[in-house]
mmCIF file of the N, C-alpha and C atoms, coordinates in Angstrom:
data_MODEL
# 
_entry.id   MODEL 
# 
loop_
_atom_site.group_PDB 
_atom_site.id 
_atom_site.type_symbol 
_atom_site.label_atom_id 
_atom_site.label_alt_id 
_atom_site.label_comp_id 
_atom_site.label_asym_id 
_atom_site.label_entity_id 
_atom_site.label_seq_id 
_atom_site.pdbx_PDB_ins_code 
_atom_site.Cartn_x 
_atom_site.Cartn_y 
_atom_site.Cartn_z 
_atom_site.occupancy 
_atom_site.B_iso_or_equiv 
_atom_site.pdbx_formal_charge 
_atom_site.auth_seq_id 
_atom_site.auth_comp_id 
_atom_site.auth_asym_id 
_atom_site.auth_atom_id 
_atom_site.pdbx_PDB_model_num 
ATOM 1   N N  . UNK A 1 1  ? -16.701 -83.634 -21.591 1.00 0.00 ? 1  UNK A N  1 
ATOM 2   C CA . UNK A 1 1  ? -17.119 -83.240 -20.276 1.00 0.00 ? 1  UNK A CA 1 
ATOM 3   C C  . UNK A 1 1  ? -15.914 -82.952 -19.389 1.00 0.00 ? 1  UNK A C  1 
ATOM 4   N N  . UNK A 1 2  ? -14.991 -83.843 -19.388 1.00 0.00 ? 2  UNK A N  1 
ATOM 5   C CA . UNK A 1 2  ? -13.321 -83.458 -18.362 1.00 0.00 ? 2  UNK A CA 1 
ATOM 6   C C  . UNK A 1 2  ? -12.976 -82.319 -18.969 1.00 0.00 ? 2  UNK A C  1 
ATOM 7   N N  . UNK A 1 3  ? -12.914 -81.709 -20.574 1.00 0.00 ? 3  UNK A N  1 
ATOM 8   C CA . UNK A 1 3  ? -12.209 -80.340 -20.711 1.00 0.00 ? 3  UNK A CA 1 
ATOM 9   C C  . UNK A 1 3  ? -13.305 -79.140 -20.465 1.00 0.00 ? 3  UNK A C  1 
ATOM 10  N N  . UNK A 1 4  ? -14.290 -79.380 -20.183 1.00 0.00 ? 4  UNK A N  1 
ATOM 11  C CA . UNK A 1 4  ? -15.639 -78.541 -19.455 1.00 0.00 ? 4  UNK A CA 1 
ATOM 12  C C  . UNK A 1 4  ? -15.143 -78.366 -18.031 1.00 0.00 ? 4  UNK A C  1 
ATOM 13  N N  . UNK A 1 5  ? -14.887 -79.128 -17.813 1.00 0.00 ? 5  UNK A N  1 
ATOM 14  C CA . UNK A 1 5  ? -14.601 -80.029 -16.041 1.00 0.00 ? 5  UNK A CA 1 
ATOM 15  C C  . UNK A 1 5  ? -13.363 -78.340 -15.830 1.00 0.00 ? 5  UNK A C  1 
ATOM 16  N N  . UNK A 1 6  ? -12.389 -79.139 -16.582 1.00 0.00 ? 6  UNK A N  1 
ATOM 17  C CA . UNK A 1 6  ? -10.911 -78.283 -16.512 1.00 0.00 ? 6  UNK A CA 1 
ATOM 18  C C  . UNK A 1 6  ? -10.889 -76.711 -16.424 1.00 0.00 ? 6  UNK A C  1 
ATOM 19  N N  . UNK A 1 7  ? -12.041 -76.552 -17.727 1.00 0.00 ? 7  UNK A N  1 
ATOM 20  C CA . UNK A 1 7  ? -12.156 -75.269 -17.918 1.00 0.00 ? 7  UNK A CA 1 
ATOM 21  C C  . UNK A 1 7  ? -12.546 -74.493 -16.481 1.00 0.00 ? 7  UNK A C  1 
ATOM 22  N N  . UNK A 1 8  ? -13.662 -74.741 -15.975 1.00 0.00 ? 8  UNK A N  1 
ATOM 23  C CA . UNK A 1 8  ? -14.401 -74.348 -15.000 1.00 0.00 ? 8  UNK A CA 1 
ATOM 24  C C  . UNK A 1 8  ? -13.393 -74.209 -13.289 1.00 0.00 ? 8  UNK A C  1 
ATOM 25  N N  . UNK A 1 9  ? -12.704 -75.250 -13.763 1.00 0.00 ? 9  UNK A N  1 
ATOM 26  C CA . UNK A 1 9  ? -11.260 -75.382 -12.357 1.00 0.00 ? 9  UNK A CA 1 
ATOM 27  C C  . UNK A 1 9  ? -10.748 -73.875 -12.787 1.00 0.00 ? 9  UNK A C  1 
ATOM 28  N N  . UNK A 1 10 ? -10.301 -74.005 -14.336 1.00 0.00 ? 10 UNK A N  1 
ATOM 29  C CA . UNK A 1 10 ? -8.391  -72.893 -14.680 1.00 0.00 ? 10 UNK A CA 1 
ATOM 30  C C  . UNK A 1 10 ? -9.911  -71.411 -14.346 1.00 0.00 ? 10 UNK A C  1 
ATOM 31  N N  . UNK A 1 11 ? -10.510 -70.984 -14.704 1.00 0.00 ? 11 UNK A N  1 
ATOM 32  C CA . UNK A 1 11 ? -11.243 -69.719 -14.482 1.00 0.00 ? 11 UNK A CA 1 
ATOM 33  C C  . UNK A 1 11 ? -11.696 -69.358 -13.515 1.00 0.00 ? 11 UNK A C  1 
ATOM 34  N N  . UNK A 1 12 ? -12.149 -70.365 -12.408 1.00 0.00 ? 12 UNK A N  1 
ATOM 35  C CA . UNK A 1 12 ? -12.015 -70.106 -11.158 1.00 0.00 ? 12 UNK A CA 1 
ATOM 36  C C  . UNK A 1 12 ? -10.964 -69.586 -10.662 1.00 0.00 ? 12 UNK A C  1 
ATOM 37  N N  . UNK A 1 13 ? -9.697  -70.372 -10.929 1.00 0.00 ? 13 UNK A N  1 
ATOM 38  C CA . UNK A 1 13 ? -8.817  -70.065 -10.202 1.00 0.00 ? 13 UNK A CA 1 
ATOM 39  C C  . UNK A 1 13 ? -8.172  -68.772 -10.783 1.00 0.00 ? 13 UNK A C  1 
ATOM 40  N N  . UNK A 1 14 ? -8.362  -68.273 -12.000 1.00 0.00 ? 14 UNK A N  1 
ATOM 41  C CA . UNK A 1 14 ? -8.252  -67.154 -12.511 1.00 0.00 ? 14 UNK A CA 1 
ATOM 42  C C  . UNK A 1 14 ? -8.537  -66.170 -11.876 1.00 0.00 ? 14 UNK A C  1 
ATOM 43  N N  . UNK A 1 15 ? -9.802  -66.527 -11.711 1.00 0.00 ? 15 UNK A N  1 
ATOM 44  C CA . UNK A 1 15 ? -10.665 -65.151 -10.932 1.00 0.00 ? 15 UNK A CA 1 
ATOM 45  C C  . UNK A 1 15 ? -10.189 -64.867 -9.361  1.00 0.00 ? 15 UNK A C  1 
ATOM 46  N N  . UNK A 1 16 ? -9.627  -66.053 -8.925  1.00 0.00 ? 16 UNK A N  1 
ATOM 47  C CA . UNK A 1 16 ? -9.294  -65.857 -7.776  1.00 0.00 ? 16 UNK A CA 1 
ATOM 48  C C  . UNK A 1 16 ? -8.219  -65.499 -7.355  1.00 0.00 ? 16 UNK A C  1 
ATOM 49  N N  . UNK A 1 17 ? -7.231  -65.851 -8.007  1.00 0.00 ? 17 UNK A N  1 
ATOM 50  C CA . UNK A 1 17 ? -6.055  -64.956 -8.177  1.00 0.00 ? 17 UNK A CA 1 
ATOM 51  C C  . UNK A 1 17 ? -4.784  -64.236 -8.827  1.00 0.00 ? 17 UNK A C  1 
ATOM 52  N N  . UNK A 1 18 ? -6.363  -63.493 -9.804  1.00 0.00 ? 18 UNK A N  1 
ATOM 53  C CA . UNK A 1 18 ? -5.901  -62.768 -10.855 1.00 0.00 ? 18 UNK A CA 1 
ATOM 54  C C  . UNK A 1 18 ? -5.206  -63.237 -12.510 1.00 0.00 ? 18 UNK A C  1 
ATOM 55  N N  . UNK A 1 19 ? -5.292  -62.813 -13.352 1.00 0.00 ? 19 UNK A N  1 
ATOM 56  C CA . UNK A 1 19 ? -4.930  -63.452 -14.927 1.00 0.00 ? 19 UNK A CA 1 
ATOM 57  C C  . UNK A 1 19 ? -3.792  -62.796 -14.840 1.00 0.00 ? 19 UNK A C  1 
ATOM 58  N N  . UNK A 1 20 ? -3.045  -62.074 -14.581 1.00 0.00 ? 20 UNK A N  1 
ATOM 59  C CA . UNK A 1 20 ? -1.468  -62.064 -14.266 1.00 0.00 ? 20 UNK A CA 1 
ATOM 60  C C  . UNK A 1 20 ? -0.949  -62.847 -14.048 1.00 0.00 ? 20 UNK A C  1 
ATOM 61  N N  . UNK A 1 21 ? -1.273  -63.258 -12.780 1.00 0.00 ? 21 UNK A N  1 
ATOM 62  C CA . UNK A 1 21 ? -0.491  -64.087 -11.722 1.00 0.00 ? 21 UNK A CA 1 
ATOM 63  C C  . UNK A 1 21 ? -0.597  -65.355 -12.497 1.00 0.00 ? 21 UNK A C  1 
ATOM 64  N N  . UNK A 1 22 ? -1.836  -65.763 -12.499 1.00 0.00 ? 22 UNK A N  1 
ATOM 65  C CA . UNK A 1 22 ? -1.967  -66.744 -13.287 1.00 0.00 ? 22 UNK A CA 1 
ATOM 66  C C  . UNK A 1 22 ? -1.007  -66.947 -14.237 1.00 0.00 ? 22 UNK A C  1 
ATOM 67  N N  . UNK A 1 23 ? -1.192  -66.262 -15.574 1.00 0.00 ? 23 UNK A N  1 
ATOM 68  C CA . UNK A 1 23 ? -0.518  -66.446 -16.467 1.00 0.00 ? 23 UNK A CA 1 
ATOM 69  C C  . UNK A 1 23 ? 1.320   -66.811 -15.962 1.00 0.00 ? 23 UNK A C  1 
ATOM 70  N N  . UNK A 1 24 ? 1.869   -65.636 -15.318 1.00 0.00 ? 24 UNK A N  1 
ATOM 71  C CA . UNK A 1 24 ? 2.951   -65.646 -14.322 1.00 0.00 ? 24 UNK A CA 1 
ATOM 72  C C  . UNK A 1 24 ? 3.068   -67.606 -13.722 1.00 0.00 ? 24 UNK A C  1 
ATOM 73  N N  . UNK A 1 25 ? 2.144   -67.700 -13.167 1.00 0.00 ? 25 UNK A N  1 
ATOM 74  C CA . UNK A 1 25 ? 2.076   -69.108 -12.565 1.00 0.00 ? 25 UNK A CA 1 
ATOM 75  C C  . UNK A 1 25 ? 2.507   -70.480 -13.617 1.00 0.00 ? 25 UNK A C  1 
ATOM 76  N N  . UNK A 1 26 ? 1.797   -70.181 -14.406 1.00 0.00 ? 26 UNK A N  1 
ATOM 77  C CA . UNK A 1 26 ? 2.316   -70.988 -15.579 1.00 0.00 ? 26 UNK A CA 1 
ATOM 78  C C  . UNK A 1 26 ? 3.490   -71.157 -16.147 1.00 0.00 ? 26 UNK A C  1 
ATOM 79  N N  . UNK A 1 27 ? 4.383   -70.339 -16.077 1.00 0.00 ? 27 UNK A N  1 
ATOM 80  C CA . UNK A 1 27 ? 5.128   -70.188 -16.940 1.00 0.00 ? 27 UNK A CA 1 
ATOM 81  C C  . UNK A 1 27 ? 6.259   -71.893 -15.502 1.00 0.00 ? 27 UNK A C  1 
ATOM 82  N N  . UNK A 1 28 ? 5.381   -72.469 -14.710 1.00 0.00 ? 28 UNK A N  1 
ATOM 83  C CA . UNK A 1 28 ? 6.188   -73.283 -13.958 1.00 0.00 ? 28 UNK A CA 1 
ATOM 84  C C  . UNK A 1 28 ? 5.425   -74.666 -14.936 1.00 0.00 ? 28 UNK A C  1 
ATOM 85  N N  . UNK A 1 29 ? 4.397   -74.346 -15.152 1.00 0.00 ? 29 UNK A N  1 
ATOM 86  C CA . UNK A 1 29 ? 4.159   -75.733 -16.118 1.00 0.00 ? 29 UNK A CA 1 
ATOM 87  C C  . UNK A 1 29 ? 5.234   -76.676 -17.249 1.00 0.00 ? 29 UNK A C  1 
ATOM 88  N N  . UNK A 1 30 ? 6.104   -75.161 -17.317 1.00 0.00 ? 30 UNK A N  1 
ATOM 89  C CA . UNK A 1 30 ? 6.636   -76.332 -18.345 1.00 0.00 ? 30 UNK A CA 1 
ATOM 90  C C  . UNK A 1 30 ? 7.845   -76.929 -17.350 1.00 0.00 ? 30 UNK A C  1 
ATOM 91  N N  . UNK A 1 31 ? 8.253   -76.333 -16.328 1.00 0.00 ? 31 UNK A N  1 
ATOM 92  C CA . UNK A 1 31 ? 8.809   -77.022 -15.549 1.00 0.00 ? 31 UNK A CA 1 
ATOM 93  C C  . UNK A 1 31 ? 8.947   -78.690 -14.827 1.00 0.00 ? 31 UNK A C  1 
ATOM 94  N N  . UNK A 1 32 ? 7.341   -78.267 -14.533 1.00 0.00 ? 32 UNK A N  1 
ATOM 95  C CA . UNK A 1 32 ? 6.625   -79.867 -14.339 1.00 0.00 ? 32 UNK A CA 1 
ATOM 96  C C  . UNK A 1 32 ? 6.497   -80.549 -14.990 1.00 0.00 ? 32 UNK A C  1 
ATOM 97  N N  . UNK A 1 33 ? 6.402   -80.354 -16.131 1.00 0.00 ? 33 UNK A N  1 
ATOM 98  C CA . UNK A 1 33 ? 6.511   -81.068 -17.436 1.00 0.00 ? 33 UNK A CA 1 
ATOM 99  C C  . UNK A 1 33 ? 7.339   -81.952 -17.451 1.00 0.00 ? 33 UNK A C  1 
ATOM 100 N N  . UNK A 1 34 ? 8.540   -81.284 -17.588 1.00 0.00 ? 34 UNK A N  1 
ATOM 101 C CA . UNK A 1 34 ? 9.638   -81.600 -17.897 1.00 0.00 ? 34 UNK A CA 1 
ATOM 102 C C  . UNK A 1 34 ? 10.211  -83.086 -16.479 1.00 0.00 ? 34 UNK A C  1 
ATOM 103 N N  . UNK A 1 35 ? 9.706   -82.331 -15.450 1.00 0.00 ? 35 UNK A N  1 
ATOM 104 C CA . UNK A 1 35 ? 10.001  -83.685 -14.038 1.00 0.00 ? 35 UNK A CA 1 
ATOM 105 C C  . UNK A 1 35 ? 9.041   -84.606 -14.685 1.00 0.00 ? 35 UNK A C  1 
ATOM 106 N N  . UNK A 1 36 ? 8.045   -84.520 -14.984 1.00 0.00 ? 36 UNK A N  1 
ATOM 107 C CA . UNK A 1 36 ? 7.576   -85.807 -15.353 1.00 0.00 ? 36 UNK A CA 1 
ATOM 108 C C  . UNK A 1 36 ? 7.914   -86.890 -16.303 1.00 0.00 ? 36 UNK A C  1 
ATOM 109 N N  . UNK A 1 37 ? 8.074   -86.050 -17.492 1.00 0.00 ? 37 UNK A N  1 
ATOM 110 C CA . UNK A 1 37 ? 8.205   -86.263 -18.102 1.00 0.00 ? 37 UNK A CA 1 
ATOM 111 C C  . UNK A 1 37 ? 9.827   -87.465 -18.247 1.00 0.00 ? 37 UNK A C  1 
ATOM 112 N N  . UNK A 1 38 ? 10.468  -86.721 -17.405 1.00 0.00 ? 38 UNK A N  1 
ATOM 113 C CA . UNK A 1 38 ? 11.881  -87.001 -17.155 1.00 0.00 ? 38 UNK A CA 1 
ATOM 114 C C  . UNK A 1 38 ? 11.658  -88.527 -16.283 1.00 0.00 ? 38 UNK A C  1 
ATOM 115 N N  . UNK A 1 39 ? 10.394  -88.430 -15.422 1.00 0.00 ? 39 UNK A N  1 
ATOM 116 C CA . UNK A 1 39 ? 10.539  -89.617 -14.603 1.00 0.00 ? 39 UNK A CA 1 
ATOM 117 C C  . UNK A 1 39 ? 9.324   -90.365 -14.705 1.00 0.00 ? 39 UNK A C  1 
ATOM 118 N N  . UNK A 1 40 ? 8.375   -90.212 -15.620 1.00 0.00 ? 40 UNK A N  1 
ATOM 119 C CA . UNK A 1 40 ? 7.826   -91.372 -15.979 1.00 0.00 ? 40 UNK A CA 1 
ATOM 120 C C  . UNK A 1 40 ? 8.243   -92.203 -17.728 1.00 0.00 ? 40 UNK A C  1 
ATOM 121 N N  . UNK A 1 41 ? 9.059   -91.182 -18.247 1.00 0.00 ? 41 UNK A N  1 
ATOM 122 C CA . UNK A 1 41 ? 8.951   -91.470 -19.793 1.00 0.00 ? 41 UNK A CA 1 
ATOM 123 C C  . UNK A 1 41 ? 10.799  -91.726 -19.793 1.00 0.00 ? 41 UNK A C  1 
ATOM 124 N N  . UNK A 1 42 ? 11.522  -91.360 -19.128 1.00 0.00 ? 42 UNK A N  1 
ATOM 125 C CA . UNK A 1 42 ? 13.276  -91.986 -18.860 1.00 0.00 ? 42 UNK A CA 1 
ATOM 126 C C  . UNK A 1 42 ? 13.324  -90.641 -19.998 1.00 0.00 ? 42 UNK A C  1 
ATOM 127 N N  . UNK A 1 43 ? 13.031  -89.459 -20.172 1.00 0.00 ? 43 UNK A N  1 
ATOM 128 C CA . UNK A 1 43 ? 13.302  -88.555 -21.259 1.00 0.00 ? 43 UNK A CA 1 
ATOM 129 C C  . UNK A 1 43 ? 14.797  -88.012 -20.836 1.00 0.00 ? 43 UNK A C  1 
ATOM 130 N N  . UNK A 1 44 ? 15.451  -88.141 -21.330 1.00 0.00 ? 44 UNK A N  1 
ATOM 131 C CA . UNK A 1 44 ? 16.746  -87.653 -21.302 1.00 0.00 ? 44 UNK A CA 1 
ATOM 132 C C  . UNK A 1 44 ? 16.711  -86.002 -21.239 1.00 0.00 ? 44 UNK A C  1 
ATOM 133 N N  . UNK A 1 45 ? 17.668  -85.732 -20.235 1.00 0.00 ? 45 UNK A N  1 
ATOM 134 C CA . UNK A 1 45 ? 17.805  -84.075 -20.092 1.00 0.00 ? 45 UNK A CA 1 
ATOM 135 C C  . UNK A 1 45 ? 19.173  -83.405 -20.242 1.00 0.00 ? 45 UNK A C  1 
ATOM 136 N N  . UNK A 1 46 ? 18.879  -82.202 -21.215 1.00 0.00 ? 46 UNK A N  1 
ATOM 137 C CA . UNK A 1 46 ? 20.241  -81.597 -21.863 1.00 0.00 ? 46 UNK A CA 1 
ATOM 138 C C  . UNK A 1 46 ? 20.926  -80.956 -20.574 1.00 0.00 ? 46 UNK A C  1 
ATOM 139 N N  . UNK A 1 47 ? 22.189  -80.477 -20.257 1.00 0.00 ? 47 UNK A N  1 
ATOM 140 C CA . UNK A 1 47 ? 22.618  -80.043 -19.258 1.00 0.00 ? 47 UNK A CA 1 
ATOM 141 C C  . UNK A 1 47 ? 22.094  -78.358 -18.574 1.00 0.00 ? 47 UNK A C  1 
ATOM 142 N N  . UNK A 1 48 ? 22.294  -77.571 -19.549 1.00 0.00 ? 48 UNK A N  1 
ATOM 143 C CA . UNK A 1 48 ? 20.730  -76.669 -19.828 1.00 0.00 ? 48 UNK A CA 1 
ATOM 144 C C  . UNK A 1 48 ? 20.163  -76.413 -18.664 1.00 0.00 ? 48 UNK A C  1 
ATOM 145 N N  . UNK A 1 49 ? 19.343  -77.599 -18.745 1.00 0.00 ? 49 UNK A N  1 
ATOM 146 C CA . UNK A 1 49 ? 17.986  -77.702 -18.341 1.00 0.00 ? 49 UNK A CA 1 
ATOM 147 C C  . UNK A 1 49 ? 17.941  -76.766 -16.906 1.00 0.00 ? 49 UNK A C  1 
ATOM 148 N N  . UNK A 1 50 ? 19.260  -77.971 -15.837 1.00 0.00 ? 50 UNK A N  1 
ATOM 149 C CA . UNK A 1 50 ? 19.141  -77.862 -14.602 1.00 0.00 ? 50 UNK A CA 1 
ATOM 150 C C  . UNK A 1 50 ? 19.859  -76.466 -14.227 1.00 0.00 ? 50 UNK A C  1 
ATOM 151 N N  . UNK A 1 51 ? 20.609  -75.595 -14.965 1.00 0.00 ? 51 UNK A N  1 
ATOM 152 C CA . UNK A 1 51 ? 21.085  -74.305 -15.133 1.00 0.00 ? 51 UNK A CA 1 
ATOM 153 C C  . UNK A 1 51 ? 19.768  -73.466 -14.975 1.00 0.00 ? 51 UNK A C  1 
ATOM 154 N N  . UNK A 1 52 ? 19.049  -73.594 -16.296 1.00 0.00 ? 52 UNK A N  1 
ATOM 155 C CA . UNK A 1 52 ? 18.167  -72.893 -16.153 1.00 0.00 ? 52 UNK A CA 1 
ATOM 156 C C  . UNK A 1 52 ? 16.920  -72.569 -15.269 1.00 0.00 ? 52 UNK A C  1 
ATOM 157 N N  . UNK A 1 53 ? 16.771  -73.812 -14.760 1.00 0.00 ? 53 UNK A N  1 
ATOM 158 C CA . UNK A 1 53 ? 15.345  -74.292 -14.406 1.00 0.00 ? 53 UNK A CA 1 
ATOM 159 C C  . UNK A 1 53 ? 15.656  -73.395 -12.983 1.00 0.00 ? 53 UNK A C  1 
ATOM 160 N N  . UNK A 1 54 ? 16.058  -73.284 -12.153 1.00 0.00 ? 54 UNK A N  1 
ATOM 161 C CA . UNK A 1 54 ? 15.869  -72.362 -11.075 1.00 0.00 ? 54 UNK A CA 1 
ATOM 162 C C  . UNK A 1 54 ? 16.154  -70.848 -11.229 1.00 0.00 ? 54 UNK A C  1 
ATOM 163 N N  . UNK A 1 55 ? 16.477  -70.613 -12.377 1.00 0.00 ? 55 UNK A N  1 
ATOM 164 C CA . UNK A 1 55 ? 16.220  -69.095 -13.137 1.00 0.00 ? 55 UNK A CA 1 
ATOM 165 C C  . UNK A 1 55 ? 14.736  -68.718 -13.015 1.00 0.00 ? 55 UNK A C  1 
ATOM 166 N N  . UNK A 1 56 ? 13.998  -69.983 -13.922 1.00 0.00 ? 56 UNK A N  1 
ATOM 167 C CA . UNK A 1 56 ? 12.725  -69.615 -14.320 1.00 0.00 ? 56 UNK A CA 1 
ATOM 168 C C  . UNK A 1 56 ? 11.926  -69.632 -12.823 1.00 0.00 ? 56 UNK A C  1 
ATOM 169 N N  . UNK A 1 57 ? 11.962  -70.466 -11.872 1.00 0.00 ? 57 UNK A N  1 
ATOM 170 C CA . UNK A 1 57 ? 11.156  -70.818 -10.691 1.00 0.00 ? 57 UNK A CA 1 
ATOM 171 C C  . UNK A 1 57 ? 11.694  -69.032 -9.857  1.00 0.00 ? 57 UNK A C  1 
ATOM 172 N N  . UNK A 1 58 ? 12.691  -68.545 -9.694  1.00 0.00 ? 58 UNK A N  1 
ATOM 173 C CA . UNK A 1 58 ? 12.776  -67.652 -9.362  1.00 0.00 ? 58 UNK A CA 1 
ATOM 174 C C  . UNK A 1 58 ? 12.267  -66.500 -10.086 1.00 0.00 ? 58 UNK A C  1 
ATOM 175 N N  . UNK A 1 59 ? 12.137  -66.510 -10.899 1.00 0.00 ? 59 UNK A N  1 
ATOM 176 C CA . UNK A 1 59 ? 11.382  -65.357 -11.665 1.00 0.00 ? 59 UNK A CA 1 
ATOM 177 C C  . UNK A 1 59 ? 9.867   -65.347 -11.524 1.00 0.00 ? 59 UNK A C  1 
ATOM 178 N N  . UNK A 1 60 ? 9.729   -66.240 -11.650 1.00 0.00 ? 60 UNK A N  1 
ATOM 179 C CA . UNK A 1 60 ? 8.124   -66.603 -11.164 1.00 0.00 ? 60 UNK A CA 1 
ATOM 180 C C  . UNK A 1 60 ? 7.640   -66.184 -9.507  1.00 0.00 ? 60 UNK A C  1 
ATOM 181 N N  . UNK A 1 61 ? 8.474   -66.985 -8.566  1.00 0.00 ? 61 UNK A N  1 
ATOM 182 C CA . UNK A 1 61 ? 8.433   -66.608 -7.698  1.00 0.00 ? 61 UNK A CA 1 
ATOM 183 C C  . UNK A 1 61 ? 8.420   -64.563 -7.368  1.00 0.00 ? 61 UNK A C  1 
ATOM 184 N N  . UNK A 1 62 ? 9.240   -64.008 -7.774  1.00 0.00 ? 62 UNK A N  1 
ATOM 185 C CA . UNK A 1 62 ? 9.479   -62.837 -7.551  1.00 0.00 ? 62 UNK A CA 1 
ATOM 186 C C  . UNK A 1 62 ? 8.366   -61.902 -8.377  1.00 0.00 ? 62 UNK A C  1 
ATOM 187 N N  . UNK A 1 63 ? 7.848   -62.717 -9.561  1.00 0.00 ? 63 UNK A N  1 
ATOM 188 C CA . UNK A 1 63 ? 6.222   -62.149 -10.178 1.00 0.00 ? 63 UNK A CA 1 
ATOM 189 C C  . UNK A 1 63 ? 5.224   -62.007 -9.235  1.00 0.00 ? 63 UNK A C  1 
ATOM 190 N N  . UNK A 1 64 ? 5.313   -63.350 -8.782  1.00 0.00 ? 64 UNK A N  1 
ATOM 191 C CA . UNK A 1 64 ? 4.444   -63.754 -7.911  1.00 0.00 ? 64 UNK A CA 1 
ATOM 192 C C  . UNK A 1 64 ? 3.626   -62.643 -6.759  1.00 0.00 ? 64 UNK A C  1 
ATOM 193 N N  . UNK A 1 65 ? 5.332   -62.804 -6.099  1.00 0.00 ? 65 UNK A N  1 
ATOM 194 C CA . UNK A 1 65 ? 5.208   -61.562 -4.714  1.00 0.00 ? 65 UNK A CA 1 
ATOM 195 C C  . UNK A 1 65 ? 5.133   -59.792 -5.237  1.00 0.00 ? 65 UNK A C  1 
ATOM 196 N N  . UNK A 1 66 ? 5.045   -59.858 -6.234  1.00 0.00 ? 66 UNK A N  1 
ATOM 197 C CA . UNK A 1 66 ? 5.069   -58.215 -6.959  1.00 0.00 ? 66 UNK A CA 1 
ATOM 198 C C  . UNK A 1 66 ? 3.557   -57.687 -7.020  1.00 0.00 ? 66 UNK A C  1 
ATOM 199 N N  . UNK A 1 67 ? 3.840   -56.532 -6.173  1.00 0.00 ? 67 UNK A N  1 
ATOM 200 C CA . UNK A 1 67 ? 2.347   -55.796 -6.735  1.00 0.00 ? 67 UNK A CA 1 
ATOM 201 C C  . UNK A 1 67 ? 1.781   -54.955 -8.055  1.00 0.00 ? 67 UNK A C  1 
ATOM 202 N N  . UNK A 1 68 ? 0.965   -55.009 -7.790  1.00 0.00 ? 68 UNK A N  1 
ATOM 203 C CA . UNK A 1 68 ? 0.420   -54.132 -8.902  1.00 0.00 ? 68 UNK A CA 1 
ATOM 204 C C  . UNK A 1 68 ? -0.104  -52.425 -8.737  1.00 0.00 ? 68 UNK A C  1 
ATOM 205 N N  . UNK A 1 69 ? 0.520   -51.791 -9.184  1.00 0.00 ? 69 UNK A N  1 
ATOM 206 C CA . UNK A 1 69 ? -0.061  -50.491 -8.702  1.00 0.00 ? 69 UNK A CA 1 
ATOM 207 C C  . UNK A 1 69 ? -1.168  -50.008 -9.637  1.00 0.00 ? 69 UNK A C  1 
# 
């Protein structure tokens, strides 16, 4: 019933603003992931990480604000 639950949240919000974007939007999940992960589980982080990680949030961001013609 919760992955019924879930489903019905992610397709709403699909529909509402757009399976691009969406998809686009995601690509911050693994971001969050990774903070959590980092601060509830003590997961150790490669140096990498923090290089990259405002690459990806900016790219997203700039998806984000992009139209579609």
């Amino acid at each position: 019933m919760s992955q019924f639950g879930g489903f019905v949240v992610r397709y709403r919000g699909m529909a509402a603003i757009g399976v691009a974007r969406a998809g686009q939007l995601r690509l911050a999940q693994h971001l969050l992931t990774l903070v959590w992960s980092t601060s509830l589980l003590g997961e150790r982080v490669v140096p990498a990480v923090p290089l990259t990680a405002p690459t990806v949030l900016g790219c997203v961001a700039v998806t984000q604000r992009a139209t579609v013609r």
